[in-house]
Z-matrix of the N, CA and C atoms (Angstrom, degrees):
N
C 1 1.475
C 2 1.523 1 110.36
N 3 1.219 2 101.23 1 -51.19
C 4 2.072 3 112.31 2 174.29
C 5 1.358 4 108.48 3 -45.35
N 6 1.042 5 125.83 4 -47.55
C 7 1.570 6 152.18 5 -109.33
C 8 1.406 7 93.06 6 -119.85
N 9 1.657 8 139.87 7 -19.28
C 10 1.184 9 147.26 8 -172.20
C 11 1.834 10 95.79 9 -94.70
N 12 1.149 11 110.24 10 -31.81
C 13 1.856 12 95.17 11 178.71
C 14 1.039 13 108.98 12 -72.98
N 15 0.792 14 147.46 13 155.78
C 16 1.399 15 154.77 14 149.53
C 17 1.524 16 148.23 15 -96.45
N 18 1.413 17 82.30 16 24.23
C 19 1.330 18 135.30 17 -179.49
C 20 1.858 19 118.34 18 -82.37
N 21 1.741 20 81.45 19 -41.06
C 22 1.439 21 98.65 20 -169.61
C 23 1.527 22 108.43 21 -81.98
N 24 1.432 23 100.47 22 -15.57
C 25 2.139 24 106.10 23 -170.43
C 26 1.458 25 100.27 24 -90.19
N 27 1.394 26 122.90 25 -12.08
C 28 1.459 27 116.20 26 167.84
C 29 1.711 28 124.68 27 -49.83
N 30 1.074 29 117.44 28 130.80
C 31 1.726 30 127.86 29 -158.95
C 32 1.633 31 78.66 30 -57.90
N 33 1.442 32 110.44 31 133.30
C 34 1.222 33 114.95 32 148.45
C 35 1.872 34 133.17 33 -140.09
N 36 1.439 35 109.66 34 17.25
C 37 1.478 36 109.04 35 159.90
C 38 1.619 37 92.62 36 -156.27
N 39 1.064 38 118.43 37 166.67
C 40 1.527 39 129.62 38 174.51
C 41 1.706 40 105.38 39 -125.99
N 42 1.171 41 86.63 40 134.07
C 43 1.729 42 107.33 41 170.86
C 44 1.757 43 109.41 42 -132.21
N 45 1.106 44 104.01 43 98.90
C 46 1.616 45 127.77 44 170.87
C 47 1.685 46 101.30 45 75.94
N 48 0.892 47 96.78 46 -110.74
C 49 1.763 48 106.35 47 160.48
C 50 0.914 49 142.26 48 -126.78
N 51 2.082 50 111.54 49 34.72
C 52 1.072 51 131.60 50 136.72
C 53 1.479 52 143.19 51 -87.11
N 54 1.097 53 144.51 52 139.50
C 55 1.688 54 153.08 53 -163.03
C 56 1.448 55 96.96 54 -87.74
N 57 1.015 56 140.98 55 152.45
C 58 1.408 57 151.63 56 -178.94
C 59 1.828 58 101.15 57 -132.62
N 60 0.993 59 132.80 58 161.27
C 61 1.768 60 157.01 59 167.18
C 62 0.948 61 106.67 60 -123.64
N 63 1.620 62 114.14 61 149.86
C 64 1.232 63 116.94 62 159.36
C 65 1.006 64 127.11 63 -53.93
N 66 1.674 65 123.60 64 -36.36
C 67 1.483 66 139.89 65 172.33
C 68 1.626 67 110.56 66 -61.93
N 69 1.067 68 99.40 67 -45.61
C 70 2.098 69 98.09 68 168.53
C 71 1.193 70 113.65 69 -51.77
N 72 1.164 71 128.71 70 -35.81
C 73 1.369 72 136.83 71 -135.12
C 74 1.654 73 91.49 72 -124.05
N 75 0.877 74 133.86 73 -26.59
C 76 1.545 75 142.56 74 161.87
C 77 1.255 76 102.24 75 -90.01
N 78 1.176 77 151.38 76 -16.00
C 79 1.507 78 142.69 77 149.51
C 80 1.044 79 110.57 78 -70.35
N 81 1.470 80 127.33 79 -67.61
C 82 1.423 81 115.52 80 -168.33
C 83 1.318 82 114.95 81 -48.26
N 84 1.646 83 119.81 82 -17.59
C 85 1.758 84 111.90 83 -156.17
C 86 1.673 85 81.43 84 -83.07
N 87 1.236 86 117.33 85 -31.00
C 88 1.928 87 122.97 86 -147.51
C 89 1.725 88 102.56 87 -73.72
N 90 1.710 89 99.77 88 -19.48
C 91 1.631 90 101.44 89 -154.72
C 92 1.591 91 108.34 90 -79.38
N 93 1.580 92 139.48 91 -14.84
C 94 1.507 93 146.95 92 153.93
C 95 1.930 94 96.17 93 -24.43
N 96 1.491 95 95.04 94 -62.36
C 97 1.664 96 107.86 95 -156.63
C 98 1.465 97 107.79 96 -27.57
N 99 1.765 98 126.31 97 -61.43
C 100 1.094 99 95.16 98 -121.61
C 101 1.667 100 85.57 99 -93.34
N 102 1.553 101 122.85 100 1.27
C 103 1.613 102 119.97 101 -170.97
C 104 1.647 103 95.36 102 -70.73
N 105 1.766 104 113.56 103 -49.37
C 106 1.466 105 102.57 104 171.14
C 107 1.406 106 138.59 105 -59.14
N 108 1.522 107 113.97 106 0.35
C 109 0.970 108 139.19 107 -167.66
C 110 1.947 109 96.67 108 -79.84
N 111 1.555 110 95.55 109 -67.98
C 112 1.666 111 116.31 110 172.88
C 113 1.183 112 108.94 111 -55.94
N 114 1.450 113 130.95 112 -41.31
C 115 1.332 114 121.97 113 178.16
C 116 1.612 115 121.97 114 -59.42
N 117 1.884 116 118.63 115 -51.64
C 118 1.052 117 124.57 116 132.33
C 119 1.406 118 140.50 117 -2.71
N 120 1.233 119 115.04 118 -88.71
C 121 1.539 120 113.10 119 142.94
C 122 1.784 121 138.45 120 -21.55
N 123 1.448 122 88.13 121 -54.57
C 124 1.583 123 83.31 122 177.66
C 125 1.623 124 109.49 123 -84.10
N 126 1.376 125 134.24 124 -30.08
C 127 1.389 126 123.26 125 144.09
C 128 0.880 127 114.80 126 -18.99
N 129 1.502 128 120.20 127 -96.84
C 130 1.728 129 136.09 128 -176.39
C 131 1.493 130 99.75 129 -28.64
N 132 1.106 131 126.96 130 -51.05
C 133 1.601 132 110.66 131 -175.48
C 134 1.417 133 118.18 132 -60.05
N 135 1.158 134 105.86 133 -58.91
C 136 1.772 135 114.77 134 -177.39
C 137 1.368 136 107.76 135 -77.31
N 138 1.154 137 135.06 136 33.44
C 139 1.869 138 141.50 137 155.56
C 140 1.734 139 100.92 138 -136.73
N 141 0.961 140 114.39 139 -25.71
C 142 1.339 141 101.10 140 176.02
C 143 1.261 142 140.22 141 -74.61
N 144 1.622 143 134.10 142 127.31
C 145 1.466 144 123.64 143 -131.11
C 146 1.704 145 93.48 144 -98.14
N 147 1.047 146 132.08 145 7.34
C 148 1.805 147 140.29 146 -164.82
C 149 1.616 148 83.93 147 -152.24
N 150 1.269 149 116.97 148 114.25
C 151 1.492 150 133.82 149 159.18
C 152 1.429 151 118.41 150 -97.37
N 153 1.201 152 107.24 151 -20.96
C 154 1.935 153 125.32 152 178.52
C 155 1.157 154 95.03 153 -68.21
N 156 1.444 155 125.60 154 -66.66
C 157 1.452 156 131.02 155 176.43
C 158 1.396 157 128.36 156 -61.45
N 159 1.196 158 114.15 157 -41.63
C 160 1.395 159 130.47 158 165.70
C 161 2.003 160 106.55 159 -32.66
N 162 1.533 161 95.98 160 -52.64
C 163 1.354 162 100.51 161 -165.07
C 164 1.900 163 103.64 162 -87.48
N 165 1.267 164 109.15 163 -13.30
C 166 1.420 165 130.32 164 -171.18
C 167 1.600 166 94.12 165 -62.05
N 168 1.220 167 95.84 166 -57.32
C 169 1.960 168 125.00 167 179.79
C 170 1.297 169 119.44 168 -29.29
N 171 1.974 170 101.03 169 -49.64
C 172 1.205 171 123.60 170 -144.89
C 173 1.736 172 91.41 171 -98.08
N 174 1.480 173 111.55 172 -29.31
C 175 2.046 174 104.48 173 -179.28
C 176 1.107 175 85.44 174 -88.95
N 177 1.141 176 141.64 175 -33.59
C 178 1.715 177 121.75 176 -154.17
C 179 2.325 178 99.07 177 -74.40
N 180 0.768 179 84.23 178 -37.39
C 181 1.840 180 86.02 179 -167.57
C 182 1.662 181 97.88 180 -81.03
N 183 1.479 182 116.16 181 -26.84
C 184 1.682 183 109.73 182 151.56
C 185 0.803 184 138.09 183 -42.47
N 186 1.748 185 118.67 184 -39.92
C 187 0.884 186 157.63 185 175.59
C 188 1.413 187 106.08 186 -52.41
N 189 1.061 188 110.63 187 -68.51
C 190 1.732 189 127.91 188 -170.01
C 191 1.582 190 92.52 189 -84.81
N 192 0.988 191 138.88 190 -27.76
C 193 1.900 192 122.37 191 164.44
C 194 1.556 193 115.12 192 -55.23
N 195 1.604 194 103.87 193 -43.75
C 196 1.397 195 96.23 194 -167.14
C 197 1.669 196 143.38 195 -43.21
N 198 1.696 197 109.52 196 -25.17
C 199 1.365 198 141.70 197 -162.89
C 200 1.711 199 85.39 198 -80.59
N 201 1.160 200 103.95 199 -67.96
C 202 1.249 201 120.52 200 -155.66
C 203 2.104 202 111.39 201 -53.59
N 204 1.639 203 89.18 202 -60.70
C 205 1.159 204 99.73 203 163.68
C 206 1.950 205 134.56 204 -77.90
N 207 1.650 206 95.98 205 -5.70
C 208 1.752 207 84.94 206 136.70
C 209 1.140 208 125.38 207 -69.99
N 210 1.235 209 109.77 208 -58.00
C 211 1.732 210 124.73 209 -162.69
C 212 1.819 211 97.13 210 -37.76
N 213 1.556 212 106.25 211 -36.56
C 214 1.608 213 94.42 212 -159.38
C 215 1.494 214 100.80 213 -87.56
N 216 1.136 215 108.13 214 -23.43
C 217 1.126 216 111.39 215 -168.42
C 218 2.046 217 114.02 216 -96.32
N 219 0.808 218 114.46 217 -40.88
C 220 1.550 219 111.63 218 167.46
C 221 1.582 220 109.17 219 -108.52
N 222 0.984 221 112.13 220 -5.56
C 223 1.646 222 116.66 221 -169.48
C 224 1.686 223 124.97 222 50.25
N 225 1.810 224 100.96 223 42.42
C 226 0.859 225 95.95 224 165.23
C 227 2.003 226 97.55 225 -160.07
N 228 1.548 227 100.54 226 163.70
C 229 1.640 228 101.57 227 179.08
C 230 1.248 229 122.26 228 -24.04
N 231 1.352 230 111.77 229 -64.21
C 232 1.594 231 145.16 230 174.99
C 233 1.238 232 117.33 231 -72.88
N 234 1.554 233 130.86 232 109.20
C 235 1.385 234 119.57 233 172.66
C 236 1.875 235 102.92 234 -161.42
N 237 1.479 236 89.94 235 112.46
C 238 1.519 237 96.19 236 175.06
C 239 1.454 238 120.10 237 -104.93
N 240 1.177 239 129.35 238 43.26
C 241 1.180 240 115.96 239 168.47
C 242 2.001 241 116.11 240 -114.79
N 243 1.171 242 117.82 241 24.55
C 244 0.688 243 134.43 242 -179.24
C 245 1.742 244 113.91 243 -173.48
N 246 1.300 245 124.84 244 159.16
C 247 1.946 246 144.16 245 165.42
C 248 1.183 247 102.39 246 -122.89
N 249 1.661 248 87.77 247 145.95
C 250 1.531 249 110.03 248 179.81
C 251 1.695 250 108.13 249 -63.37
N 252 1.102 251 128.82 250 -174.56
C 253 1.218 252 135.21 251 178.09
C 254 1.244 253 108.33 252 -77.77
N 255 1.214 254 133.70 253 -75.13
C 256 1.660 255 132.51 254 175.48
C 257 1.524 256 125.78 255 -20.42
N 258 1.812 257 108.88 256 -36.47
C 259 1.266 258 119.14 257 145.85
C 260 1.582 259 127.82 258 -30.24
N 261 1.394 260 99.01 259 -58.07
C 262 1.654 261 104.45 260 -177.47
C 263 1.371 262 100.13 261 -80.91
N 264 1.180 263 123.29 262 -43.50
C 265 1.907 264 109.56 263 171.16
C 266 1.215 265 133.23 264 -50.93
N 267 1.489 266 103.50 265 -25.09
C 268 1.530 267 110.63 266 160.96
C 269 1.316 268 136.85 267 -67.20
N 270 1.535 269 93.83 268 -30.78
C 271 1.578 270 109.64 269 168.58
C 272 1.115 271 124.00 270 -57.52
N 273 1.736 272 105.67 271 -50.22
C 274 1.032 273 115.55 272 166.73
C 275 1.635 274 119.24 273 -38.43
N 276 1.187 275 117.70 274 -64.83
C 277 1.479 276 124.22 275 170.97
C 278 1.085 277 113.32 276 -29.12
N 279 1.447 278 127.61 277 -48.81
C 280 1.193 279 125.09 278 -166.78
C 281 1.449 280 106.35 279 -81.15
N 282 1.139 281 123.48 280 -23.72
C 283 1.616 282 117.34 281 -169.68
C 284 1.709 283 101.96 282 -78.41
N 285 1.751 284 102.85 283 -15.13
C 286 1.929 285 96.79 284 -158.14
C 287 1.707 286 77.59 285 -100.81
N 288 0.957 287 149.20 286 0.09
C 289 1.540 288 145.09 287 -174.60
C 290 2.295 289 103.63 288 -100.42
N 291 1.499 290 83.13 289 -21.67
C 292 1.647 291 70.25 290 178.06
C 293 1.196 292 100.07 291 -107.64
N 294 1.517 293 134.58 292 -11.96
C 295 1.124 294 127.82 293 -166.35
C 296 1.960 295 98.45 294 -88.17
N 297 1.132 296 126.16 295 -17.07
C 298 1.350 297 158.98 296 -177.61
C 299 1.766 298 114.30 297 -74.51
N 300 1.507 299 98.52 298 -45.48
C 301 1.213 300 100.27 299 -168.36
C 302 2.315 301 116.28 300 -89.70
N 303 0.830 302 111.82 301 153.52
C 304 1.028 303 120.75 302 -165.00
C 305 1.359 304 115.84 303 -77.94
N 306 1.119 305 138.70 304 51.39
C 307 1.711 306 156.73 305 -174.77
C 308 0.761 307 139.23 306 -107.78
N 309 1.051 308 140.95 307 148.20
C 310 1.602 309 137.47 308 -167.47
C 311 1.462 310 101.66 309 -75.00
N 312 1.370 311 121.44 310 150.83
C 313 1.705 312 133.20 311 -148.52
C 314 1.466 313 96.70 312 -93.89
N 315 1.694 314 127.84 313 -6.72
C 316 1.183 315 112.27 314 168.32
C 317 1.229 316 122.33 315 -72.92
N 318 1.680 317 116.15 316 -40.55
C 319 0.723 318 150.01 317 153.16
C 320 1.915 319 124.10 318 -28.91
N 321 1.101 320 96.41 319 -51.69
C 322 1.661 321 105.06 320 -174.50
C 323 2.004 322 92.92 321 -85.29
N 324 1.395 323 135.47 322 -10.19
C 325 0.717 324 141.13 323 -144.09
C 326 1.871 325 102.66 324 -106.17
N 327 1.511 326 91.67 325 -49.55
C 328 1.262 327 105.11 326 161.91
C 329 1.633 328 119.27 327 -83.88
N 330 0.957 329 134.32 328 -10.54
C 331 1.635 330 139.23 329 168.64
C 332 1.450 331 90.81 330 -66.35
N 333 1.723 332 118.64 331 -61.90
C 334 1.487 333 124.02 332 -165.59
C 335 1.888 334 108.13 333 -48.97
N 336 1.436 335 88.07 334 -31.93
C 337 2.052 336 89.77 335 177.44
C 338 0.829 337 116.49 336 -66.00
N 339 1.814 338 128.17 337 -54.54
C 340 1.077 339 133.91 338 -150.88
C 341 1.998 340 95.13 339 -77.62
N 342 1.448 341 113.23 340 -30.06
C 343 1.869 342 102.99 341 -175.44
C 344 1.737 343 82.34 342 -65.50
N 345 1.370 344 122.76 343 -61.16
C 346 1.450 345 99.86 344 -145.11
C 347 1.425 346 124.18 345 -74.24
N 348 1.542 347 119.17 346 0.87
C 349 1.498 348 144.47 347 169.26
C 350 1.381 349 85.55 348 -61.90
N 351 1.497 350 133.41 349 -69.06
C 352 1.179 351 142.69 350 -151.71
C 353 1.163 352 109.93 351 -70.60
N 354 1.298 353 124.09 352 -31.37
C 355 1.801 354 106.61 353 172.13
C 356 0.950 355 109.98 354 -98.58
N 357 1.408 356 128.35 355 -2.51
C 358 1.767 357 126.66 356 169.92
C 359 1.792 358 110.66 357 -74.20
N 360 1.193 359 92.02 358 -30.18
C 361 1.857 360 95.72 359 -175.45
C 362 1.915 361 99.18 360 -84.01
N 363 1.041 362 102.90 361 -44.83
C 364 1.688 363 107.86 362 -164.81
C 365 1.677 364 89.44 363 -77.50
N 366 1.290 365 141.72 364 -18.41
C 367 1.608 366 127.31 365 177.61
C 368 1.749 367 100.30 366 77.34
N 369 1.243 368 104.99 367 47.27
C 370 2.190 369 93.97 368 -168.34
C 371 1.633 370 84.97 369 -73.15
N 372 1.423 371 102.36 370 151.03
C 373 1.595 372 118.12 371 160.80
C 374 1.197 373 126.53 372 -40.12
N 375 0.971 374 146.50 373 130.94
C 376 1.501 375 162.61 374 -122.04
C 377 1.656 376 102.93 375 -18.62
N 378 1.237 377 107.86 376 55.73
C 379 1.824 378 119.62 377 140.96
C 380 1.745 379 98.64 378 88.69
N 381 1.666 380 82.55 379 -155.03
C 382 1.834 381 102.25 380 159.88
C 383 1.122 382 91.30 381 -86.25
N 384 1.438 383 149.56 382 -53.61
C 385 1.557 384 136.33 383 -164.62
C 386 1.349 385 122.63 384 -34.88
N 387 1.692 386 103.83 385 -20.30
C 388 1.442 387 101.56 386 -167.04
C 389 1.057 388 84.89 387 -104.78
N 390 1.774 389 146.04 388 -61.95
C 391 1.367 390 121.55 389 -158.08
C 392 1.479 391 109.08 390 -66.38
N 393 1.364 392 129.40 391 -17.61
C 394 1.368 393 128.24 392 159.62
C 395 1.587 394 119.83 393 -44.57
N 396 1.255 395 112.26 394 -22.45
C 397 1.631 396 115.82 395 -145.73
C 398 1.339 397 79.51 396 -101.44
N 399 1.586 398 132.23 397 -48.58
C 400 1.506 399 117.41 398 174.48
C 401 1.801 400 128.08 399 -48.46
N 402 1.183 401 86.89 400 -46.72
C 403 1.918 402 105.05 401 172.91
C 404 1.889 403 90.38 402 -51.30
N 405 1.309 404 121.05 403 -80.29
C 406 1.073 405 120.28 404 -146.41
C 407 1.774 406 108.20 405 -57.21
N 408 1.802 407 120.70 406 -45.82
C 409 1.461 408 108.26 407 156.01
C 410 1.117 409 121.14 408 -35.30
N 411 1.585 410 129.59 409 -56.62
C 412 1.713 411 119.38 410 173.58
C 413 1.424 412 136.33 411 -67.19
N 414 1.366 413 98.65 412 -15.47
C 415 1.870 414 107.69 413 179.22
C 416 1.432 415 97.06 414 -77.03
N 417 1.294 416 121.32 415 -46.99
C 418 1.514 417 122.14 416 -158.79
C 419 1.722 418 109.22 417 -110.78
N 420 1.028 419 111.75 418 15.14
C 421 1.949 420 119.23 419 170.64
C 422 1.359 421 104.45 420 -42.24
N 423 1.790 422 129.66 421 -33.13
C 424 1.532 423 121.17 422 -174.55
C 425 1.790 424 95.53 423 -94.50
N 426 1.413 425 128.94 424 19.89
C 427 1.685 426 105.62 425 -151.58
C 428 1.399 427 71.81 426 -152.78
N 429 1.536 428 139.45 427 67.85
C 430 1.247 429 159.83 428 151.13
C 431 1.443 430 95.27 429 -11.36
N 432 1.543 431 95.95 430 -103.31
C 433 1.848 432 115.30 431 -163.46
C 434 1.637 433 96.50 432 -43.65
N 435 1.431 434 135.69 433 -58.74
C 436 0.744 435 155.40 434 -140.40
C 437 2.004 436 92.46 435 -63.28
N 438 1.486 437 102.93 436 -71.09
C 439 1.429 438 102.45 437 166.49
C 440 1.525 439 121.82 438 -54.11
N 441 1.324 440 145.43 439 -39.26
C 442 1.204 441 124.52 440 159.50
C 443 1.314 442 142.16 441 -59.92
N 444 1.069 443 100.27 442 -14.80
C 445 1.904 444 129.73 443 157.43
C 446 1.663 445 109.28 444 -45.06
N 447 1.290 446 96.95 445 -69.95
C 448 1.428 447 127.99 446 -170.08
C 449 1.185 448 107.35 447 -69.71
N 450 1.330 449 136.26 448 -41.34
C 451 1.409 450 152.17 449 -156.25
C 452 1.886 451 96.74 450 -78.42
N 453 1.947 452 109.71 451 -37.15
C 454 1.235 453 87.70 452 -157.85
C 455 1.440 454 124.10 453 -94.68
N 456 1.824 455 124.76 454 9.22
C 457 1.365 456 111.52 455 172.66
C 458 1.612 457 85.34 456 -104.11
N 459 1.206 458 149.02 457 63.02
C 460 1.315 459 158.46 458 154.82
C 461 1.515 460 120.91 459 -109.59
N 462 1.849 461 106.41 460 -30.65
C 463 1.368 462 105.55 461 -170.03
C 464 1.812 463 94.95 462 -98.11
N 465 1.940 464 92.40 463 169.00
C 466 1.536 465 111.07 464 172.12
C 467 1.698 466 95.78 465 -104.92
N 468 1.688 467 90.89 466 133.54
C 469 1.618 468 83.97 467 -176.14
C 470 1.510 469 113.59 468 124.86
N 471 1.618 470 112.67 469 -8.74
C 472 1.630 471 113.84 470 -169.35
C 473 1.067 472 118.31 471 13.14
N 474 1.631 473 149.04 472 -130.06
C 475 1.290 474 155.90 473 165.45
C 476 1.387 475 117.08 474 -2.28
N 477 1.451 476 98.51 475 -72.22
C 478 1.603 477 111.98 476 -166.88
C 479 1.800 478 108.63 477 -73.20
N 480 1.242 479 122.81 478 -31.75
C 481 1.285 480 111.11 479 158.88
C 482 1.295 481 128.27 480 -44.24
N 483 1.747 482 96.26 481 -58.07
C 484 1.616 483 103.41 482 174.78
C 485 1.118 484 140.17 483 -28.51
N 486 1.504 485 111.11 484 -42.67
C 487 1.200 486 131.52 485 -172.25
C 488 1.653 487 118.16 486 -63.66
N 489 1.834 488 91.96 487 -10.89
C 490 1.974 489 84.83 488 173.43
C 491 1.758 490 101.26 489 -79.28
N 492 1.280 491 141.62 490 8.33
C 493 1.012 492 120.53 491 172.81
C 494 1.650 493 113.87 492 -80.96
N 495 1.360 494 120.40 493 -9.97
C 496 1.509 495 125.43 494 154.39
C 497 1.248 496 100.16 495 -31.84
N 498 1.765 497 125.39 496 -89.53
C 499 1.328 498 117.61 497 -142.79
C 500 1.581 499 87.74 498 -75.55
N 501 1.017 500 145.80 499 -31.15
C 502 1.311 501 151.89 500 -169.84
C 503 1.611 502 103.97 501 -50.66
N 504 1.208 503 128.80 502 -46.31
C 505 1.531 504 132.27 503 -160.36
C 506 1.434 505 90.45 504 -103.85
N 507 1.390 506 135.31 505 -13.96
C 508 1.527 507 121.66 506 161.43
C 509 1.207 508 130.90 507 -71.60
N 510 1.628 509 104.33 508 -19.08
C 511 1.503 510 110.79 509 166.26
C 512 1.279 511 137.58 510 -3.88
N 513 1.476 512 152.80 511 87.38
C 514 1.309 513 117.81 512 -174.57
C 515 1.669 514 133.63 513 -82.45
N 516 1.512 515 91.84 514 4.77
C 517 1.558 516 120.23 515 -170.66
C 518 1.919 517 111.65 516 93.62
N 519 1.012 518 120.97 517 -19.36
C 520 1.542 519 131.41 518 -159.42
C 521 1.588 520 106.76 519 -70.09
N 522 0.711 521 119.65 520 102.62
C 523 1.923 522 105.21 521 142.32
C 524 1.674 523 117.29 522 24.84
N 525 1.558 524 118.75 523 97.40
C 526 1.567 525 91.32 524 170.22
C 527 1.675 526 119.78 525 -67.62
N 528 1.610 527 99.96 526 -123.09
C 529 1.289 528 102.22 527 -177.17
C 530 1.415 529 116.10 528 -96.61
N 531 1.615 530 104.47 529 -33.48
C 532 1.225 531 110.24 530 175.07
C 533 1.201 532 132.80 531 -50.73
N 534 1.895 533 138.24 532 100.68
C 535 1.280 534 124.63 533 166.13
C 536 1.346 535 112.13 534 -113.49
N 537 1.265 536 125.42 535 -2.66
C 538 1.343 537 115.50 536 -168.60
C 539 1.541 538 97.91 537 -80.65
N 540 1.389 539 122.09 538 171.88
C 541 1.243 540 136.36 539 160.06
C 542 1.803 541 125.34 540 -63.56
N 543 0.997 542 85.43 541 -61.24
C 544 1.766 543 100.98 542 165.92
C 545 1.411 544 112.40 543 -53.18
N 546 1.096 545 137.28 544 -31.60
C 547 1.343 546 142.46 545 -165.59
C 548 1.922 547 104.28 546 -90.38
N 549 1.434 548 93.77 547 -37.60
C 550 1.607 549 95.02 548 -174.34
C 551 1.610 550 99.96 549 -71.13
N 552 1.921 551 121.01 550 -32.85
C 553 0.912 552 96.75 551 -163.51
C 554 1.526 553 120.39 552 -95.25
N 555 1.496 554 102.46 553 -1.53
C 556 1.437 555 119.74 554 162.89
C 557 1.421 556 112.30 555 -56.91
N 558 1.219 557 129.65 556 -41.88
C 559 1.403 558 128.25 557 172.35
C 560 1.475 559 112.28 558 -60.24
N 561 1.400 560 127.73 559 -50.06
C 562 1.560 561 105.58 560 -179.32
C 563 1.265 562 113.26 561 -97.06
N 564 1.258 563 124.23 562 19.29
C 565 1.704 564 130.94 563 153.50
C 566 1.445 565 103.64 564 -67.85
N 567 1.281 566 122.08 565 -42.40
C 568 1.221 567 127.57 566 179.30
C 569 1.365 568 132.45 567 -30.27
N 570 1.502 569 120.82 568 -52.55
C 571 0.845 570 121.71 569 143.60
C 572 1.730 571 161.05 570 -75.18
N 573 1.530 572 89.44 571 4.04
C 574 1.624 573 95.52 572 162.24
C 575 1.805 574 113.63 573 -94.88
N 576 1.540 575 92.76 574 -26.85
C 577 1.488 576 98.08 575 -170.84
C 578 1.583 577 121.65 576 -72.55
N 579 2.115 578 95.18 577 -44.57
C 580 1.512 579 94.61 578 175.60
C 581 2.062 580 103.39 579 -68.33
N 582 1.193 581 116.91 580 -15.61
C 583 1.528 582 102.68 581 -164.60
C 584 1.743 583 105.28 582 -73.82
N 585 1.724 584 115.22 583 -22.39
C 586 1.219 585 128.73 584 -179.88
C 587 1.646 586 134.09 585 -62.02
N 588 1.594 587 77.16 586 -47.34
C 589 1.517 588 118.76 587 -176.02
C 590 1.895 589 95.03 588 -64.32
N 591 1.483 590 136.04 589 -46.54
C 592 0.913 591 141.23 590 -174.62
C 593 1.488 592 116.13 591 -80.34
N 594 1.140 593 104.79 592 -41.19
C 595 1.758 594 98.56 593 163.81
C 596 1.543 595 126.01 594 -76.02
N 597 1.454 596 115.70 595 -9.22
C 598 1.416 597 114.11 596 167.91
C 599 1.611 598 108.03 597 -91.39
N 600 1.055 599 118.20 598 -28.90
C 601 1.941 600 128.30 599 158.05
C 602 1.745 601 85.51 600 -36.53
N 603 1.166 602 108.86 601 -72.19
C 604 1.931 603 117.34 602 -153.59
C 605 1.274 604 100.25 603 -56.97
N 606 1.151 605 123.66 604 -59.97
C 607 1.921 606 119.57 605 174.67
C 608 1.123 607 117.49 606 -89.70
N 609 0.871 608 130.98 607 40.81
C 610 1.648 609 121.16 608 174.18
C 611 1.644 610 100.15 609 -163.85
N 612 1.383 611 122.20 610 0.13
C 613 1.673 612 113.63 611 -175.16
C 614 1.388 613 102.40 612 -113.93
């Protein structure tokens, strides 16, 4: 949506004898998000007492991104050249539910095809890399260093992604603040609503 002015690609700070944008420079800050995003996710899965639903949660509010995040993104109802994010979080789900489940490895082998067929055809936001990147926070939650190792030719964003493993390794494992119901679901409204709210700013302000 930023990224359509062209206003925003005008050089605006220099670092050595590179040019910076506002849009660079508002990406790089944005790129932490989406690994804490997967990390998130794979929490919520492994504390959550309904995993059926858990993942129920996770297509249904996809569901309700999609409109929104065409509109911003092709500017119109319909737009397949790209999925919203929740898409790839779902995937994610699905990769930590077979990797979870108790089956014979041919089996879990071909489940693993059929998710990554599925986000290669549907275009989900940052690939299989990303629903991979959820699996790999939950496979390796006891194998710390080991997962940030692993985690980092996986992310978009090199460096500046990285850097969500800061709040990530402060973790204390606990419960945040959120217990109410309403509050959890205010958080993943969040992102269809603020993505809405910004494309009617763009046509209508």
């Amino acid at each position: 949506l930023l990224g359509d002015d062209p206003s925003v690609h005008e050089p605006l700070l220099l670092l050595g004898s590179k040019t910076l944008s506002a849009y660079e420079i508002l990406r790089q800050i944005g790129r932490p998000a989406f690994p804490i995003f997967c990390f998130l996710v794979a929490e919520g899965y492994a504390h959550t007492g309904n995993r059926l639903k858990y993942g129920r949660n996770l297509l249904i509010f996809a569901a309700l991104s999609e409109i929104p995040f065409n509109l911003m993104r092709g500017g119109t109802v319909l737009y397949s050249a790209s999925q919203n994010v929740f898409i790839t979080l779902f995937l994610g789900f699905l990769l930590m539910e077979i990797w979870s489940r108790d089956w014979q490895e041919l089996w879990k082998i071909l489940a693993f095809l059929v998710v990554i067929a599925v986000a290669l055809v549907a275009k989900a936001d940052y690939g299989i890399r990303g629903a991979a990147l959820v699996l790999l926070m939950y496979a390796l939650r006891e194998h710390k260093p080991l997962r940030m190792i692993l985690a980092y030719p996986m992310l978009s964003g090199g460096l500046a992604a990285f850097t969500a493993f800061v709040p990530i390794s402060l973790y204390n494992g606990k419960r945040g603040f959120i217990h109410a119901k309403w509050q959890k679901y205010a958080f993943y409204l969040f992102y269809p609503v603020h993505i809405l709210l910004l494309w009617i700013v763009k046509k209508y302000l």
